[in-house]
C-alpha positions as CSV (number, residue, x, y, z in Angstrom):
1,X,-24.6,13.0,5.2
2,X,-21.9,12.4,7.6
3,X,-20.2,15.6,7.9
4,X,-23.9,17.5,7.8
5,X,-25.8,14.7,10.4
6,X,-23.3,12.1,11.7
7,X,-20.6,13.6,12.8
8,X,-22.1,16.3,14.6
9,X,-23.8,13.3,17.0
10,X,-20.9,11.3,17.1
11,X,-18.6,14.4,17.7
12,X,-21.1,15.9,21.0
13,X,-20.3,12.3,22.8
14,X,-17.1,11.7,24.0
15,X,-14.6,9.6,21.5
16,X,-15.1,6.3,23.4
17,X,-18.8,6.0,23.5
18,X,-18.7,7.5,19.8
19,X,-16.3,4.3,18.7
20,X,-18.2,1.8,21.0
21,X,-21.5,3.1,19.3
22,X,-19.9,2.8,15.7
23,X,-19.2,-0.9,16.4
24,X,-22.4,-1.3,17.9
25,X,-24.6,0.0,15.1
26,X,-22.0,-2.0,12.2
27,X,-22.6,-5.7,13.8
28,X,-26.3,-4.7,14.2
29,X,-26.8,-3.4,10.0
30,X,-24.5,-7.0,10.0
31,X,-27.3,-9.0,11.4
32,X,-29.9,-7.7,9.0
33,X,-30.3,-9.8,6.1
34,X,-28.5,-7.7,3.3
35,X,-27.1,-4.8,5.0
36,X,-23.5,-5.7,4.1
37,X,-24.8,-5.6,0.6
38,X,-26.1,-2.3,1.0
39,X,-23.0,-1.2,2.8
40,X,-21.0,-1.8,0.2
41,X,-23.7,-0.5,-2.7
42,X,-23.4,2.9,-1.2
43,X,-19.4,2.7,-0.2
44,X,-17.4,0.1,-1.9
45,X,-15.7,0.8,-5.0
46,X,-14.7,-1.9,-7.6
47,X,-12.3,-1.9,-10.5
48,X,-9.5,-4.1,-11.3
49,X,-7.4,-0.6,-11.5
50,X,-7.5,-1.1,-7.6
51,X,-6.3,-4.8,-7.2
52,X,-3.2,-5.0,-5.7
53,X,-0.9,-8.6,-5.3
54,X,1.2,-8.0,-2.4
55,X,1.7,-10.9,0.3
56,X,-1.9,-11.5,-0.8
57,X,-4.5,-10.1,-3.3
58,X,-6.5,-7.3,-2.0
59,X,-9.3,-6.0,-3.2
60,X,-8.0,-2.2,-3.2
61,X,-5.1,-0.8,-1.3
62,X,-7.1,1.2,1.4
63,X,-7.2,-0.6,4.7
64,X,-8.1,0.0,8.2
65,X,-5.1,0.3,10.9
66,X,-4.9,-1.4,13.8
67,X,-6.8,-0.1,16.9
68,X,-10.4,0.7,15.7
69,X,-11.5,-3.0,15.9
70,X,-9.3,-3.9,18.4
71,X,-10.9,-7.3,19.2
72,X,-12.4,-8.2,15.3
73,X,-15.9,-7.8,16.0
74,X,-16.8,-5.8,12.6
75,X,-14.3,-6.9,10.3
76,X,-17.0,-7.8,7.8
77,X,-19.0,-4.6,8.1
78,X,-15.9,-2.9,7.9
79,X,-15.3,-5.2,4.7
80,X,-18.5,-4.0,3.0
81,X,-17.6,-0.4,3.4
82,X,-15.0,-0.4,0.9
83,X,-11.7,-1.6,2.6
84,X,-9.6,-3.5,1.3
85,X,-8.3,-5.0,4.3
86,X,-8.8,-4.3,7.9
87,X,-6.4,-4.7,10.9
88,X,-7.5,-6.0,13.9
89,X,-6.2,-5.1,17.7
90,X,-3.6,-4.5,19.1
91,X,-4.3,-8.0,20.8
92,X,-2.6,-9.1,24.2
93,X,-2.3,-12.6,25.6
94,X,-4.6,-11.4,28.7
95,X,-7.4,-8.9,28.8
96,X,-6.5,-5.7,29.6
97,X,-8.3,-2.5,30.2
98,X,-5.8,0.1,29.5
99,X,-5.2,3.1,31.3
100,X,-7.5,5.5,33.1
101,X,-10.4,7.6,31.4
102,X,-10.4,10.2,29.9
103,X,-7.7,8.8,27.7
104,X,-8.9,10.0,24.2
105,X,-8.8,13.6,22.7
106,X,-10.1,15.1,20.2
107,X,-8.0,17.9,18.3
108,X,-10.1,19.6,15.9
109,X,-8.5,22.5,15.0
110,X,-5.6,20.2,13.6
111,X,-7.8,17.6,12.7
112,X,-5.5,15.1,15.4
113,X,-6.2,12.7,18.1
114,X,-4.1,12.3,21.0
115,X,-4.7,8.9,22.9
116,X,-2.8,7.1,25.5
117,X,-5.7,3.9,26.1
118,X,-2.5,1.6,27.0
119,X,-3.7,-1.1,24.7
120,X,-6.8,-1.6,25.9
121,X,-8.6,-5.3,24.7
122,X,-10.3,-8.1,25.5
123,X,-7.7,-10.6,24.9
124,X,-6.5,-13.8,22.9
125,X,-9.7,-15.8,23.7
126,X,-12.2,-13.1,22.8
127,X,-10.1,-12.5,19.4
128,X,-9.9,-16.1,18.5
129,X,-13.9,-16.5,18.9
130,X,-14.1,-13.2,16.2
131,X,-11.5,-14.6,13.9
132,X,-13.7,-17.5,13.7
133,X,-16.2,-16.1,11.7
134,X,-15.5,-17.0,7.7
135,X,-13.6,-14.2,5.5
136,X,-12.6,-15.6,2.6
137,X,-11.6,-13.4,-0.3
138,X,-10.7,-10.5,2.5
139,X,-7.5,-9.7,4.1
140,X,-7.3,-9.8,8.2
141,X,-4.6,-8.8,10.0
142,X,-3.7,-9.1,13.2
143,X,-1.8,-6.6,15.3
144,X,0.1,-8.2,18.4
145,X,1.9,-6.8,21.4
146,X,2.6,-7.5,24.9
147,X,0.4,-6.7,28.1
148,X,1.6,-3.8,29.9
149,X,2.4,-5.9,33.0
150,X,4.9,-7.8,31.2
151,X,8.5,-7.0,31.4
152,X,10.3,-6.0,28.7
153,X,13.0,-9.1,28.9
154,X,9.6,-11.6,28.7
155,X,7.9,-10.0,25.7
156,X,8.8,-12.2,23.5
157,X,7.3,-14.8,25.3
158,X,3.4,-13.1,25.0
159,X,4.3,-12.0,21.0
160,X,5.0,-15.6,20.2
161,X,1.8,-17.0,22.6
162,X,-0.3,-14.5,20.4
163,X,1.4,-16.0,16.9
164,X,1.0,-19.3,17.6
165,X,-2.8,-19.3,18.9
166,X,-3.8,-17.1,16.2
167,X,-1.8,-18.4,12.9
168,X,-4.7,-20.1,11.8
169,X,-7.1,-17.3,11.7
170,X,-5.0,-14.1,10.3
171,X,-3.7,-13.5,7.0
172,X,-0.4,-11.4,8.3
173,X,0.9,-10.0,11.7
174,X,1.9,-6.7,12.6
175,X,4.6,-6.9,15.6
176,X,3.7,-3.9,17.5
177,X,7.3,-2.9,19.5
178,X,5.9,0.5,20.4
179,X,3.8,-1.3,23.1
180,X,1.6,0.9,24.8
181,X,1.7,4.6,25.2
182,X,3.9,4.9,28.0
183,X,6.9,2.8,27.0
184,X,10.0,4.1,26.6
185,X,10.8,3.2,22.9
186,X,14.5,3.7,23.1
187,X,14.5,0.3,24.4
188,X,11.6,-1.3,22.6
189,X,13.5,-0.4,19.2
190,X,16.8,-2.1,19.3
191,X,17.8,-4.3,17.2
192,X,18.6,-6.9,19.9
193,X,15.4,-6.4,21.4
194,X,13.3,-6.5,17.7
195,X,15.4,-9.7,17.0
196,X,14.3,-11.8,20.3
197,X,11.0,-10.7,19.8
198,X,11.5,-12.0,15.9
199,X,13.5,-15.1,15.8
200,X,11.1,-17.2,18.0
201,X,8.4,-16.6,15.4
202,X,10.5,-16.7,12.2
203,X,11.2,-20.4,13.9
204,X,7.4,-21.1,14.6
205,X,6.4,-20.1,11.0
206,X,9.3,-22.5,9.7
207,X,7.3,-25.6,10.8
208,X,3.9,-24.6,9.3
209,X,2.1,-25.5,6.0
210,X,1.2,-22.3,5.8
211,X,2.9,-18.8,5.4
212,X,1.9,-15.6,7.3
213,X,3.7,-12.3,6.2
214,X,5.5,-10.9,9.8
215,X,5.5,-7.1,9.5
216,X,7.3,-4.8,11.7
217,X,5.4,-1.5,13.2
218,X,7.8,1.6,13.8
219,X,7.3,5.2,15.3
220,X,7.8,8.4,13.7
221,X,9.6,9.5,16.2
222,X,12.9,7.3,16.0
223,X,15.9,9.1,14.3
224,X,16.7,8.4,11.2
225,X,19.8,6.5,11.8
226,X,17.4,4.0,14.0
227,X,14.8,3.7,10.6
228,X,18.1,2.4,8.8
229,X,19.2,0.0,11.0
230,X,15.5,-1.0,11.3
231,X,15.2,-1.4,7.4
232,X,18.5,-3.1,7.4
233,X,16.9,-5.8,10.0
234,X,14.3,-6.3,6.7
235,X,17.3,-7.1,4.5
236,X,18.7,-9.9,6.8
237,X,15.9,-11.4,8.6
238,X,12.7,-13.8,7.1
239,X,10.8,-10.2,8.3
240,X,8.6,-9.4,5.1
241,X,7.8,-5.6,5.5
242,X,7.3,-2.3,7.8
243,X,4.0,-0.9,8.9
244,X,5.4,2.8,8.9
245,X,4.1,4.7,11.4
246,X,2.5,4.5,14.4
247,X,1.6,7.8,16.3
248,X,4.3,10.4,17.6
249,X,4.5,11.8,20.8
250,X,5.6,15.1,19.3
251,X,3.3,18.5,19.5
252,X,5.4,21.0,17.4
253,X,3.7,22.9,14.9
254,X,0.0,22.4,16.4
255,X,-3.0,24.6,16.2
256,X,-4.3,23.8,19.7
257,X,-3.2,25.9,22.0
258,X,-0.5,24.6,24.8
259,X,-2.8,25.5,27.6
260,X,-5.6,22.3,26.4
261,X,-2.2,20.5,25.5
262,X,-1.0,20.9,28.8
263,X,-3.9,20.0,30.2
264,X,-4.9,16.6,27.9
265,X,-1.1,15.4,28.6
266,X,1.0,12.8,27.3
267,X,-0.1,10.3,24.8
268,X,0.4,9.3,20.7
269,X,-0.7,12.2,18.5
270,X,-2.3,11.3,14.9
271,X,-3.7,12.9,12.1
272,X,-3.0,15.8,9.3
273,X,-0.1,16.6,11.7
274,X,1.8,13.3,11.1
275,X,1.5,13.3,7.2
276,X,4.5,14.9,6.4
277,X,6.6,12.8,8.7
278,X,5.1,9.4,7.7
279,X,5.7,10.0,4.3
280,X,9.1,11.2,5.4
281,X,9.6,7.4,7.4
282,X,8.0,5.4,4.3
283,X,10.4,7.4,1.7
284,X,13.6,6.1,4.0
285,X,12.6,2.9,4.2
286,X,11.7,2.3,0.8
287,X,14.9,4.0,-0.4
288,X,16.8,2.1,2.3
289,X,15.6,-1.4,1.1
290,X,15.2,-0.8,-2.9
291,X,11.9,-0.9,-2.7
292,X,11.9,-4.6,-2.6
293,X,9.9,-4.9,0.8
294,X,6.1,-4.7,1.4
295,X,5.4,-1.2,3.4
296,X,2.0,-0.3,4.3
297,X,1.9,3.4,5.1
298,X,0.0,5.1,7.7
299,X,-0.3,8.2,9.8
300,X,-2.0,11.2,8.5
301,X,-3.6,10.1,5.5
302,X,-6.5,12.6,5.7
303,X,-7.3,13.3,1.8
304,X,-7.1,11.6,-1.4
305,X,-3.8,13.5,-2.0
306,X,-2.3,12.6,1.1
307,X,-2.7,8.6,0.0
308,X,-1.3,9.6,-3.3
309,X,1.6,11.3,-1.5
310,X,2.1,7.8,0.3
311,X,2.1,5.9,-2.9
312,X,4.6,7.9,-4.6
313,X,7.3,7.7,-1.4
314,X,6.6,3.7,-1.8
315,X,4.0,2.4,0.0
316,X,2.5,-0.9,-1.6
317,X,-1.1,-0.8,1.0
318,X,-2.4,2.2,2.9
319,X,-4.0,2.0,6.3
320,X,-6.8,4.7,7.9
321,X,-7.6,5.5,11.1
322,X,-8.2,9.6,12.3
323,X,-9.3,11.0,8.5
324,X,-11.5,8.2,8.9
325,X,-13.0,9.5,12.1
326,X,-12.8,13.1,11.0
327,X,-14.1,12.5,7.4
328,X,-16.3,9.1,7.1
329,X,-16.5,6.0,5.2
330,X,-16.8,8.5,2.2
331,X,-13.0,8.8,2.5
332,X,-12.3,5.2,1.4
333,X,-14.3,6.0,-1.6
334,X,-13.1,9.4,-2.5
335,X,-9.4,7.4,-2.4
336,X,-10.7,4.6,-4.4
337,X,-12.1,7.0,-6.9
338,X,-8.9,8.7,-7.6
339,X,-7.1,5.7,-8.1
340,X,-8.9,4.6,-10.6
341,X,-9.0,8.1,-12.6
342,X,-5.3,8.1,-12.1
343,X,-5.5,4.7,-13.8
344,X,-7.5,5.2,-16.4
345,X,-5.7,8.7,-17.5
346,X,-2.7,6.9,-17.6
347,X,-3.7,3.9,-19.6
348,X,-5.3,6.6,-21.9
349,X,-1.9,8.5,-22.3
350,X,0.1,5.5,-22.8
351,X,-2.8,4.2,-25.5
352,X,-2.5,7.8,-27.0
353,X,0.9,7.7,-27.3
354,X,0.8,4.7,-28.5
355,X,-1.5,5.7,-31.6
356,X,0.8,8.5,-32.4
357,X,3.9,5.9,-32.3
358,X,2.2,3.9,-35.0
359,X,0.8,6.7,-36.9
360,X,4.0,7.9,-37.2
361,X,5.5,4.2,-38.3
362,X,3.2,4.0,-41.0
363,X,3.5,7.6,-42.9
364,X,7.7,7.1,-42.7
365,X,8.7,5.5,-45.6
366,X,11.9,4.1,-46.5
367,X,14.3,6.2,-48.3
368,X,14.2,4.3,-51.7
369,X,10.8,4.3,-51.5
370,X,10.6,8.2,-51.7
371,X,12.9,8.5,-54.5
372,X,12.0,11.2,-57.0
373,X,10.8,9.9,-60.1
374,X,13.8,11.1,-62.2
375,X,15.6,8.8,-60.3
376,X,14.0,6.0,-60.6
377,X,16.4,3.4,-63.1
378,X,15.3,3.1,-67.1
379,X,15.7,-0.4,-68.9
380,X,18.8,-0.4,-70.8
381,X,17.7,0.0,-74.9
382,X,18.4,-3.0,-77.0
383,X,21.4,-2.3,-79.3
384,X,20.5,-3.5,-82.9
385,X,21.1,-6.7,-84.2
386,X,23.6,-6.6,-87.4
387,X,23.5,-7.7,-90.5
388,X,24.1,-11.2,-90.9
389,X,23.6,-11.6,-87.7
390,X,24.2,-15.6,-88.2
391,X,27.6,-14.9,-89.4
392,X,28.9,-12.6,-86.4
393,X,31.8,-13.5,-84.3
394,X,30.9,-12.8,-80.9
395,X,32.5,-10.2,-79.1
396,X,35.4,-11.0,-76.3
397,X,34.2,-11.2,-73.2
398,X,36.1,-8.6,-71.7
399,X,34.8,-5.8,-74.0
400,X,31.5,-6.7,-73.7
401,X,29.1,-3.4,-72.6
402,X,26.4,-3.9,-69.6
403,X,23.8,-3.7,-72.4
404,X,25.2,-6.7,-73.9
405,X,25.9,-8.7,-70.7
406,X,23.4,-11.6,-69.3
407,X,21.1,-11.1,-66.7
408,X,23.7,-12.2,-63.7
409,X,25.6,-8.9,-65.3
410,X,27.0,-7.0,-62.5
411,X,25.2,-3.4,-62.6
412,X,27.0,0.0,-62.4
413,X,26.2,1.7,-59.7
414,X,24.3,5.0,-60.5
């Protein structure tokens, strides 16, 4: 239904009032008595196979990356869809409205979206009266960065303004240091920069009761060297694991020609053509830190094998965003689905082998026991008594024969 009926109305309006009407239309099946139930009847996929214990227990590992419900208005509709955790903002201190329209494309020939909205939100307040709204037994997190009017020497100051107001309401925080779509990251990613954005809220969470999981959010686009001194940053620091990636400004390698490129201009590209580099990022990282880290990947996850592909480099959760938009809420389920046949094929194999293990225990018998029956030992024959058998001297020890010895006789071997 959605590639046939939906997505052809969604796709004819431009991607803003397609995203605002999405939201729309989810808070108001919300309001109907039972239509998160029948949300996740038709969409949500259970199994214990999918369960994963993280910095958390999530339902499944498929979640929602930050920037669809940038101010947690649908968190629970998004819930009964069949995520397993959703990811709310980016959030600012101050409401912001981002940068000029049009500031969302659409590339459908390579199944991409380039945006450059700037961040665009309603603010800490508006968040906090979302958050408010009961979620128990479902992960929310909470992306944070700084508004764009902000300098880059005061960041820290709005990062640690968003922790502190919203600690009580989000399960984990994703530092966003990519900032909005015009920053220059070279700056935003060094480590002394990270670490004064850090320190003040590693100090924070020291003083609470409770503990919220910091994560870091990186780009695609840093070299490789700047990923290792990043995943060093997660062996030294209280930081507790890498949201890898956000979009790349890149446009190597893309269907669309450079005429429409040229013409849409700068902004973060995602999609199919950021899968191979994501997976690329998580692989480094997870390598880099022995895969002793929470990473949730995401970027380019457009197919069930893609969020396999993410798995296998090391990614512990897995976060949506354009295959959602290009392919539906039957996505989450088609990934769901194939996590649980992986499961249950290997459980089957390892029950199989197993069976054959024990099988193979039980028709192997012991040497002696498969001893030809020639070879099995014959009682010694009685020698006869003599005659006057009353009268006899007994023989000397010493030239006694086996036959004649007791039954603590040492026997020869045969």
């Amino acid at each position: 239904m959605y590639r046939s009926i939906i997505k052809p109305i969604l796709f004819s309006l431009t991607i803003e009032r397609a995203h605002r009407a999405v939201l729309i239309l989810l808070r108001a099946i919300g309001l109907i008595p039972g239509g998160r139930w029948l949300l996740r009847k038709c969409y949500a996929v259970e199994h214990p196979a999918l369960e994963r214990e993280v910095f958390g227990k999530f339902a499944n590992p498929v979640g929602l990356a930050a920037g669809f419900d940038r101010n947690g208005e649908a968190f629970r509709e998004l819930a009964a869809l069949g995520f397993g955790f959703v990811e709310v903002g980016t959030v600012t201190p101050r409401p912001q409205a981002g940068n000029p329209r049009p500031r969302v494309f659409r590339l459908p020939k390579d199944e991409a979206i380039i945006n450059r909205i700037g961040l665009s939100n309603r603010g800490l307040e508006a968040t906090i009266r979302h958050l408010r709204r009961p979620h128990e037994g479902f992960i929310v997190g909470c992306n944070i960065g700084r508004n764009t009017a902000t300098p880059a020497e005061n960041a820290a100051a709005d990062y640690l303004k968003l922790f502190r107001n919203l600690y009580q309401y989000a399960d984990y925080f994703t530092v966003n240091i990519s900032c909005d779509n015009s920053c220059r990251e070279g700056a935003t990613h060094t480590r002394a920069h990270i670490l004064r954005i850090l320190d003040p809220l590693f100090d924070f969470r020291r003083g609470q009761n409770q503990y919220r999981p910091i994560m870091l959010k990186v780009s695609p686009d840093m070299p490789d060297a700047v990923i290792d001194e990043i995943s060093d940053i997660l062996l030294e620091t209280p930081l507790d694991g890498i949201v890898a990636t956000n979009g790349t400004h890149n446009r190597e390698g893309l269907h669309t020609s450079r005429t429409t490129l040229d013409k849409i201009g700068s902004g973060r590209l995602s999609g199919a053509p950021l899968t191979q580099r994501a997976v690329e990022v998580v692989r480094r990282i997870h390598t880099r830190s022995g895969g002793n880290f929470p990473i949730i990947g995401v970027g380019g996850i457009m197919t069930s094998d893609d969020a396999k592909a993410m798995l296998d480099a090391g990614a512990d959760l897995l976060q949506l965003y354009t295959g959602y938009i290009y392919n539906g809420p039957g996505l989450v389920r088609d990934i769901c689905r194939a996590l649980v046949a992986d499961a249950e094929a290997k459980a089957a194999a390892e029950r199989a082998a197993a069976e054959r293990a024990a099988a193979e225990k039980t028709t192997a018998k012991p040497a002696a026991q498969q001893l030809p029956a020639e070879h099995t030992p014959q009682p010694a024959a009685t020698a006869p008594a003599p005659e006057n058998a009353e009268n006899a001297e007994p023989a000397p020890a010493e030239s006694r024969t086996p036959a004649q010895s007791g039954p603590d006789s040492e026997q020869p071997e045969s």
